[in-house]
N, C-alpha and C positions, 0 to 999 in steps of 0.2 A: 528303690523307694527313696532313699536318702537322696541319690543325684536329683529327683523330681521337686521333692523337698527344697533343696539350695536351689533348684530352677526356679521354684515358684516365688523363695526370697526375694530372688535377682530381680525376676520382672515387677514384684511388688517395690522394693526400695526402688530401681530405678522409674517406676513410674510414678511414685513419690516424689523424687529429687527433681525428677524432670517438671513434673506438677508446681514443686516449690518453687524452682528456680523459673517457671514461665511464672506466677505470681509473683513474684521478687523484680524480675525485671518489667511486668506490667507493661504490656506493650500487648497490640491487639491492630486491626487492620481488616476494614470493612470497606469493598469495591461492591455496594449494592448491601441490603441489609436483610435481604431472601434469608440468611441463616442467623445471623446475630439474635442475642435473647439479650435484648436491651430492656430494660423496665422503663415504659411508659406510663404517664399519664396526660391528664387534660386532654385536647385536643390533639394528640400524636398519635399515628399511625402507621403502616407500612403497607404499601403499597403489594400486588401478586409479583411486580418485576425487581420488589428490594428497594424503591426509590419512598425514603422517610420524607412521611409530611406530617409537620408539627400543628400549624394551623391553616383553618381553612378560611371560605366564606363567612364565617360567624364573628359576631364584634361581641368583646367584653371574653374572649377566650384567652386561657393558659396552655401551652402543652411543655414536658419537659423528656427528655430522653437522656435515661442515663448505663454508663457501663457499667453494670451491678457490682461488679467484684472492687473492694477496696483496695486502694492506693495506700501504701504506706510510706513514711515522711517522717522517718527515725533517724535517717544517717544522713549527714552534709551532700551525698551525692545525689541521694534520692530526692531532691527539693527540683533536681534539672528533669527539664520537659522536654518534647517537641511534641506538636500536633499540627494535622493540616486534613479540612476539609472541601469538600466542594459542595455550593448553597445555590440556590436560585428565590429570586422572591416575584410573586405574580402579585401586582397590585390589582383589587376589585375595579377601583377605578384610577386612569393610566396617570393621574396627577396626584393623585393622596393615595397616602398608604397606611395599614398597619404600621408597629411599632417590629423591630425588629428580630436577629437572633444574636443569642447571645451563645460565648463556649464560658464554662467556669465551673471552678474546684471548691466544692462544700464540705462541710463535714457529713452533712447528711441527706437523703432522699426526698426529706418533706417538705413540701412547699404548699402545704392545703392553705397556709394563711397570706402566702404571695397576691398581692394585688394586680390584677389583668390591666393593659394598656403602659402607662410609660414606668410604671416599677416592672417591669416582663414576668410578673412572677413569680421573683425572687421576694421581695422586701414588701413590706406596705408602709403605711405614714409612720408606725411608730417605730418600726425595726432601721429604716434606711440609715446609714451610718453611724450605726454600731459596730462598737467595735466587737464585738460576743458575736455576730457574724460569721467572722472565718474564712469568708467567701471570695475568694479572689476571680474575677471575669477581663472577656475583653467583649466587647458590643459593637453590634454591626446597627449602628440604628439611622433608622428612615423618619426619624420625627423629631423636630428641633424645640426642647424644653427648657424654656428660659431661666425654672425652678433651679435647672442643673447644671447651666450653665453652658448648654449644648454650642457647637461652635456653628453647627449650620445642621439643616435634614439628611445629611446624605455623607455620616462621618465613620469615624471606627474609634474607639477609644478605652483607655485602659483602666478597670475598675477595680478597689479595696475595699471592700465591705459598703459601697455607694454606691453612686449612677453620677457623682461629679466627680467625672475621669480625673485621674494622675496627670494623661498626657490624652493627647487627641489629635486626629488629622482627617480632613478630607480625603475620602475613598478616593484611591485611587492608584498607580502602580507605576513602577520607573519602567519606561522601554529602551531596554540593553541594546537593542536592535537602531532603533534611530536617539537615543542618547538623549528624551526627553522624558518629565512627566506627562502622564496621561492622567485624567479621570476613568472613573469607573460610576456607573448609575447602579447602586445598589439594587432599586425596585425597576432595574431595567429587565427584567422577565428573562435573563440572560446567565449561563452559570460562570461562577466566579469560584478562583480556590484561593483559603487563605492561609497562612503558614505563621504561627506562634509558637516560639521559642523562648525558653529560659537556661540560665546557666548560674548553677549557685555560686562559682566561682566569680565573679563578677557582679551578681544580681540582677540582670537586667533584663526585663523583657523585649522580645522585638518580633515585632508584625513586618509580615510583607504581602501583598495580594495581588492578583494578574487573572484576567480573563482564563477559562478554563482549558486548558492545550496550553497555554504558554508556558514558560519554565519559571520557578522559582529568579523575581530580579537581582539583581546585584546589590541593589540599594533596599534599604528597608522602607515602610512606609513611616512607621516611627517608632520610639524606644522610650523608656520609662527604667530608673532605679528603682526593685521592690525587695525589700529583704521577706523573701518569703516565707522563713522560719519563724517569721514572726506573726505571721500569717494563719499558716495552715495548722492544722491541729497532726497530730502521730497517724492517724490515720484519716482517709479524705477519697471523696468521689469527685469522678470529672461525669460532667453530661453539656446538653446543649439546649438551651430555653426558647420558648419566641410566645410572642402575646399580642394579640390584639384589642383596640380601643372600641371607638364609637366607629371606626371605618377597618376593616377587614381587609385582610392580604394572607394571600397563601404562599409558605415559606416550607421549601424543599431540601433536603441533604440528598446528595447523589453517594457521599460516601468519606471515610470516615477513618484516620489511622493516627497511632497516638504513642508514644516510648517515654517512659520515665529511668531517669537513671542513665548515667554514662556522659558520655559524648557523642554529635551526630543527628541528623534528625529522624524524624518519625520517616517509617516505610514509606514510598512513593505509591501514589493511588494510579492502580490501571486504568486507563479512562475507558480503554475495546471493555471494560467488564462493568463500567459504571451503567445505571441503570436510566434510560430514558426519559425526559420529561415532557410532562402532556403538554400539546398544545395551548399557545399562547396567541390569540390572533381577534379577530373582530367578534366582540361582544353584542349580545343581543340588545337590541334598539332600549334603552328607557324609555318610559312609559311619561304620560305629561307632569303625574302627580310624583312620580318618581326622581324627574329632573326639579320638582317645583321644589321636593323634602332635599336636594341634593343643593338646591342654591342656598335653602335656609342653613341648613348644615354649615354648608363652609362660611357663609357670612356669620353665624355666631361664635365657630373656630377662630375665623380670623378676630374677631372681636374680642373673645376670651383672650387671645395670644397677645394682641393691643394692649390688653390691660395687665395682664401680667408684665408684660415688655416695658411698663411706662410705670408699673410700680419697683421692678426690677433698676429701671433706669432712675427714678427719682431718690430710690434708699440711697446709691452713691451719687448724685447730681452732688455738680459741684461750680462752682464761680468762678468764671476767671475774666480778668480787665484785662485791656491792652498795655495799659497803665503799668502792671502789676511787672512785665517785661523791665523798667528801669530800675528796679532793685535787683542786686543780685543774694536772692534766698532760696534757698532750695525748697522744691515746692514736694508733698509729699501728697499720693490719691489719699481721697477719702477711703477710697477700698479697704487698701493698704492698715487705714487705723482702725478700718472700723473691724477688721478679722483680727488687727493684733490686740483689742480690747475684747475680742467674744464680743462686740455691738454693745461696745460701752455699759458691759451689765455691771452693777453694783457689786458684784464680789471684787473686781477689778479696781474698783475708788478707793486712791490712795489719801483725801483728804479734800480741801475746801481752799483754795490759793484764791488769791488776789480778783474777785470779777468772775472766777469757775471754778468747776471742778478740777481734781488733777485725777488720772487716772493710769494706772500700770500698764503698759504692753511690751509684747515680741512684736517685731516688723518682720511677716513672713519671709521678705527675700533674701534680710539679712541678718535674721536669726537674733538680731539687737536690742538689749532690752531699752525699753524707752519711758519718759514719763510724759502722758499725753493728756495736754491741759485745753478746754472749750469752753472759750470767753466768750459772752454776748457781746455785742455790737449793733450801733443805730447805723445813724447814717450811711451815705458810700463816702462822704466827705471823710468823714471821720474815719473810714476804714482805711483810705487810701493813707493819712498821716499815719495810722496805724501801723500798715504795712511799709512807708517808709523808716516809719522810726523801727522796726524790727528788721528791718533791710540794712540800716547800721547796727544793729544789736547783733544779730547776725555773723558778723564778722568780729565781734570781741574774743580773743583768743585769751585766755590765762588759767594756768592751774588753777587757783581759787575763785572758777568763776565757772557757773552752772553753763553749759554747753547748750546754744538754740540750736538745734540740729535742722530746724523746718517749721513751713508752716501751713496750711492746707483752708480756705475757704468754703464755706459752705449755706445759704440760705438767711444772708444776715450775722453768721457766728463763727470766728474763730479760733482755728484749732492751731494751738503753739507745740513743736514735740522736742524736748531737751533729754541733756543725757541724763539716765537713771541714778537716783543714789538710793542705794541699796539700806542703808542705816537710817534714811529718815531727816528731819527735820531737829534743831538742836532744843528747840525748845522744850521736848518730849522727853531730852536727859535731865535737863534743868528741872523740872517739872513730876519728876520721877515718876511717870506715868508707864509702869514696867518696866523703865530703860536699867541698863546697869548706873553706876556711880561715875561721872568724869574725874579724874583725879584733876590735879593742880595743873598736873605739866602738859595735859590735854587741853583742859580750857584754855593755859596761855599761847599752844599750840595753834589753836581756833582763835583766838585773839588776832595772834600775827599772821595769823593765814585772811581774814576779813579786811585789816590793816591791809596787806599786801597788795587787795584786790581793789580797794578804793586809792590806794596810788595810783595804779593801773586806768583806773577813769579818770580819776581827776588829773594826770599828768604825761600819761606814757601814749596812751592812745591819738587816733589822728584828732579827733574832739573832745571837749570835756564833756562827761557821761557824769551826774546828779542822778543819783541812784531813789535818792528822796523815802526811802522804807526800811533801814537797816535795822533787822532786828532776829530776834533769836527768829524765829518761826521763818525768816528769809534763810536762814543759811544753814546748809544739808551737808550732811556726811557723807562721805565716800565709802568705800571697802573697806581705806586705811583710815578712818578718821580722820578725813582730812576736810576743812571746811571748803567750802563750794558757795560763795554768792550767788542767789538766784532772787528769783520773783521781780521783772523787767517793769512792771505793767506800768509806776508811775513815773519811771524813767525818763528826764530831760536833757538835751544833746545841744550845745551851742562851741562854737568855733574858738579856739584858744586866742585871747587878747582880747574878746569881745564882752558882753557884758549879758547875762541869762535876762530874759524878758520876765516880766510880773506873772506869774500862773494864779491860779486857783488854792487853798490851804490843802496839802493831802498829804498822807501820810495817815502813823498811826499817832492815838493818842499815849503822853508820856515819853513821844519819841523826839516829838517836836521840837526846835529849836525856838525859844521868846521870838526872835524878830521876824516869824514866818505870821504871826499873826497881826503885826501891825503893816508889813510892808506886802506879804504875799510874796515875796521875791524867794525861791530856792539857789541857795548859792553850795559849794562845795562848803563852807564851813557850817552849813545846815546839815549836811552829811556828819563833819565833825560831832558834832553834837550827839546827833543818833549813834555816834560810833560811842561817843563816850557812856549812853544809858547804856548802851549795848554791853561795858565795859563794866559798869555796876551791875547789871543783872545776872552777868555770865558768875561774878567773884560771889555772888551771894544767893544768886537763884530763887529771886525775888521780881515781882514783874514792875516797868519801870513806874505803874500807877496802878491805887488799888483804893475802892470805893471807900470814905468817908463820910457819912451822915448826906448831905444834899449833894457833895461834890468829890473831890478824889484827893488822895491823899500821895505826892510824889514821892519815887527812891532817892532822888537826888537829894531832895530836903533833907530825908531822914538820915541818909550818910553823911551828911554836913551835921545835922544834931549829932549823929552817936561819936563822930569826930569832936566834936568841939569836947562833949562830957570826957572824952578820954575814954571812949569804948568802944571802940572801932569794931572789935572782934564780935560785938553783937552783927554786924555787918555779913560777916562772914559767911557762907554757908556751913550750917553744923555739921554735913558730911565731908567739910575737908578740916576737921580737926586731927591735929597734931600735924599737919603739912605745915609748912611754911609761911606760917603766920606773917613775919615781915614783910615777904615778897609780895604776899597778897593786900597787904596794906599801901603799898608801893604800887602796884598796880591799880588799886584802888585809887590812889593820888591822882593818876595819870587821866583816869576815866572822869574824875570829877573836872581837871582842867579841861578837858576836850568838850565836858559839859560848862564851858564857863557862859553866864549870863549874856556877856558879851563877844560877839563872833570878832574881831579886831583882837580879841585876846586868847583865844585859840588859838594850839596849835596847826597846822597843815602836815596833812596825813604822811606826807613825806618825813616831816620831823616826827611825826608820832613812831614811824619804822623806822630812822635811828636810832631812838631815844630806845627800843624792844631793840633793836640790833646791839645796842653799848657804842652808840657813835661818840664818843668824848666833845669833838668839835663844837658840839650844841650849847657845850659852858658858856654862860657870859650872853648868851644871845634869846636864851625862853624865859619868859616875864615868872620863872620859877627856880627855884634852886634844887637841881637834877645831877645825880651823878652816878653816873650808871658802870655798873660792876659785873663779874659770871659769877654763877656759882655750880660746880660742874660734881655730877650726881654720873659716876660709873663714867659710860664713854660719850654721853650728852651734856653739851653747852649749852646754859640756858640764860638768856638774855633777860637780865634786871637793870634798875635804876635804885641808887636809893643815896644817900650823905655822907660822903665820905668822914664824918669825925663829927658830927653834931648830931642833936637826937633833930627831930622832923617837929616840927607843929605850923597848925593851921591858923590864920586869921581868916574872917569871912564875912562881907557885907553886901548890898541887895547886887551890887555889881563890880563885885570880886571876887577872886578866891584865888586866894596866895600861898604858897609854902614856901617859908621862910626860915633859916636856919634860927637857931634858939643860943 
């Protein structure tokens, strides 16, 4: 009794372990599906010879076939696949087709909310590219959907919870035997087998496919990176979908084998055992009223597909001149921005620049964050000087100076894309509008870095570059705080030794240099000027003009009065109290010369980054008494000016402004 006993053990555990361990390795192998107890729905069925048909004659049908028993997707090794079936598709009629079949790994069984024709089933309008989904597929599809991006009717392509494939390729198969590609006609009424593999070790999936008898090719048909862990849920179902639209096609599986886990592919399908398919050969006549609904049919298909296709193609339409060839600027698609903006939606608007918007993005192919600005524009005349003057912009290279990375055309409107600065705009520190507090050695940090950048135009470059707008809201922080000139848009470019031509008054107001508005002419020491409000506004965090009764009341004024009364420190911004009151008085000096009334009595930006450098040389030569000293705080030099053995005072009249020792 007892031996019967431990007998009955034995076969019970071991037909346990063995039950477990075929579960655990999930692998399964159907030459004909006479015996399989697969869960159908929709339009799927089985044939008396085992040969699965999903759909038939009928339009606007789903059918879905799945291997009931779950997949688990707990361990790194259990994420490796292989599978390979063989399909056959009979088109109703031999030029259009139904929509195709698809293989893929769900979480779950149900698909009653799956939409029939080109969703297969799976998804409908509101589900498709969620990521709540789960749903990883590969599609064998017969119908080319502009919506998704399809690359032609007759493709294979690899799907992540959507229907706009990862990767994609024209069916068809490498031949090992004479050493070329072949096509394949999916809805050629002909069976095909196809072979999907995955490897967690790598992540990648790959397809290969060959007429039905041939062997597995050498070459794949194509490959995709997917980290499927991020994918699939612990546990998950495989089946195989197909669906048809407003035109029917009957889509067959001859048979069926599938291995999760390990290394190796899925079992080889017998083909002596696969099950037969019916005849495919001359269809009974149409009827008059038959062929008459058969021409309207496709003439409105094709029409539908026109319009989609030409609103597809006009969302990226884009410009381009033959012209546009003599600048050397890098041109960037519209594509390109309009998916690294989300389509320019307003979560993405980083602010209001010069003429347009500016807005935040990633450039999909290089992962690059970018800031991408859409200027209006008239004319083509006018675009074209446009595009040459940003053909020289283009190639300014400097640390302190905002990066044009590109530019792209479209409908009248340009799109300018420069490098990102992650900190923003300075005016927004100044302005304390949430930003933290710039201390002292920051602001004169941004001082000489703005200094820096207008040497660099006005002297270093092949042209003089008239920046004509300098002012806080132009100049952007980096990572490091580092200042970044930007905002190109009123930018003037003429040849060193030559003389700038008469423009138009532009610029902002308060920034403006007196002789801009009797002559019109923008010269580099028009830039001085703006460099010098810029030099008050930054020391006091005041804007360089602020309404008065009918008219506006200037900084510059006001810092010449609180200088004159001996109160400079009203000047000051309150949150750099207890810093270094002199220095900022001193720098304050500098900013008021650089704003002198008259441009003949400015400095040039070169001497103004001496004078912040401590270049001594400059004694005896500036219409001012400067002498510049360090004063070194831990293991930072910081470049001052100020009088060596005399206190500082000012004298000031409608067209002067002197400091003169006392």
């Amino acid at each position: 009794m007892a031996t019967n006993t431990h007998l009955i053990i034995s076969l019970y555990l071991c037909t346990f372990l063995s039950t477990s361990f075929a579960q655990n390795l999930q692998h399964f192998t159907f030459n004909g599906f006479q015996q399989a107890k697969l869960r159908l729905d929709g339009g799927a069925t089985i044939h008396q010879n085992g040969l699965l048909q999903l759909t038939n004659t009928s339009k606007q049908l789903t059918a879905h076939a799945f291997f009931p028993s779950r997949l688990s997707f707990k361990s790194p090794s259990s994420f490796s696949f292989s599978t390979t079936f063989a399909f056959a598709m009979f088109p109703e009629i031999q030029v259009i087709s139904g929509h195709g079949i698809v293989f893929f790994i769900s979480p779950s069984m149900d698909f009653h909310l799956g939409t029939p024709g080109k969703y297969f089933g799976l998804f409908n309008a509101s589900t498709i590219g969620n990521s709540s989904n789960h749903l990883f597929a590969v599609e064998l599809d017969t119908i080319q959907d502009f919506e998704f991006g399809d690359i032609d009717s007759n493709h294979v392509g690899i799907d992540v919870d959507n229907l706009i494939s990862n990767a994609s390729a024209s069916a068809g198969y490498f031949s090992d035997s004479e050493g070329i590609n072949k096509t394949l006609n999916l809805i050629g009424a002909k069976p095909i087998q196809i072979w999907i593999d995955y490897d967690h070790r790598d992540m990648e999936v790959k397809v290969a496919m060959a007429p039905l008898g041939l062997p597995r090719p050498s070459k794949n048909l194509l490959s995709s990176r997917i980290d499927l862990s991020k994918v699939a849920l612990d546990s998950m179902y495989v089946g195989l979908a197909s669906s048809t639209g407003s035109v029917a096609s009957s889509h067959y599986v001859l048979g069926w084998s599938f291995r999760q886990g390990g290394v190796g592919q899925a079992p080889s399908l017998v083909l002596s055992k696969l099950p037969s398919l019916p005849r495919f050969g001359k269809r009974r006549r149409l009827s008059l009223g038959s062929k008459i609904l058969l021409i309207i049919v496709s003439i409105v298909l094709v029409m539908v597909g026109l319009v989609f296709y030409m609103r597809w193609r006009k969302k990226y339409e884009e410009i381009f001149d033959d012209w546009e060839k003599e600048y050397r600027v890098q041109r960037v698609s519209y594509k390109d921005l309009y998916k690294a903006t989300k389509g320019f939606k307003e979560k993405e608007l980083l602010g209001y620049g010069g003429f347009g918007k500016v807005y935040k993005g990633t450039l999909p192919s290089s992962k690059t964050e970018v800031a991408i600005k859409k200027v209006s524009h008239g004319s083509s005349q006018g675009m074209r000087e446009f595009v040459a003057e940003i053909g020289c912009l283009g190639r300014l290279r400097h640390r302190n100076l905002v990066q044009l990375l590109g530019y792209c055309r479209r409908q009248g409107e340009l799109i300018l894309v420069y490098d990102y600065m992650p900190n923003g705009s300075l005016d927004k520190y100044l302005y304390n509008e949430g930003k933290v507090n710039l201390s002292w050695l920051e602001r004169v940090k941004i001082i000489r870095g703005v200094a820096s950048a207008l040497v660099y135009l006005h002297e270093e470059w092949e042209q003089v570059v008239i920046h004509r707008d300098v002012k806080s809201s132009n100049v952007l922080l980096d990572l490091s705080m580092n200042a970044r000139l930007g905002d190109f848009g009123l930018a003037r470019l003429y040849d060193h030794g030559t003389n700038p031509q008469t423009t138009h008054v532009v610029g902002t107001v308060g920034y403006l240099a007196p002789e801009l508005s009797r002559k019109g002419k923008a010269t580099t020491k028009t830039d001085v000027f703006s460099f010098g409000m810029f030099i008050l506004e930054v020391a006091s965090a005041r804007s360089p003009t602020t309404p008065q009764g009918d008219g506006h009341k200037y900084l510059v004024d006001w810092v010449y009065d609180c200088w004159k009364r001996g109160a400079i420190s009203e000047v000051i911004d309150p949150r750099l109290e207890g810093q270094i009151v002199e220095e900022i008085e001193l720098v304050l000096k500098l900013g008021m010369v650089c704003a002198h009334p008259r441009p003949e009595a400015r400095p040039s930006m070169r001497q103004v980054m001496q004078i912040l450098d401590g270049d001594t040389n400059l004694l005896g030569t500036l219409p001012y008494d400067a002498r510049p000293v360090y004063s070194n705080r831990g293991n930072e030099t910081f470049p001052l000016f100020a009088s060596p053995s005399k206190a500082i005072s000012t004298t000031y009249s409608t067209d002067s402004i002197l400091i003169v020792g006392r």
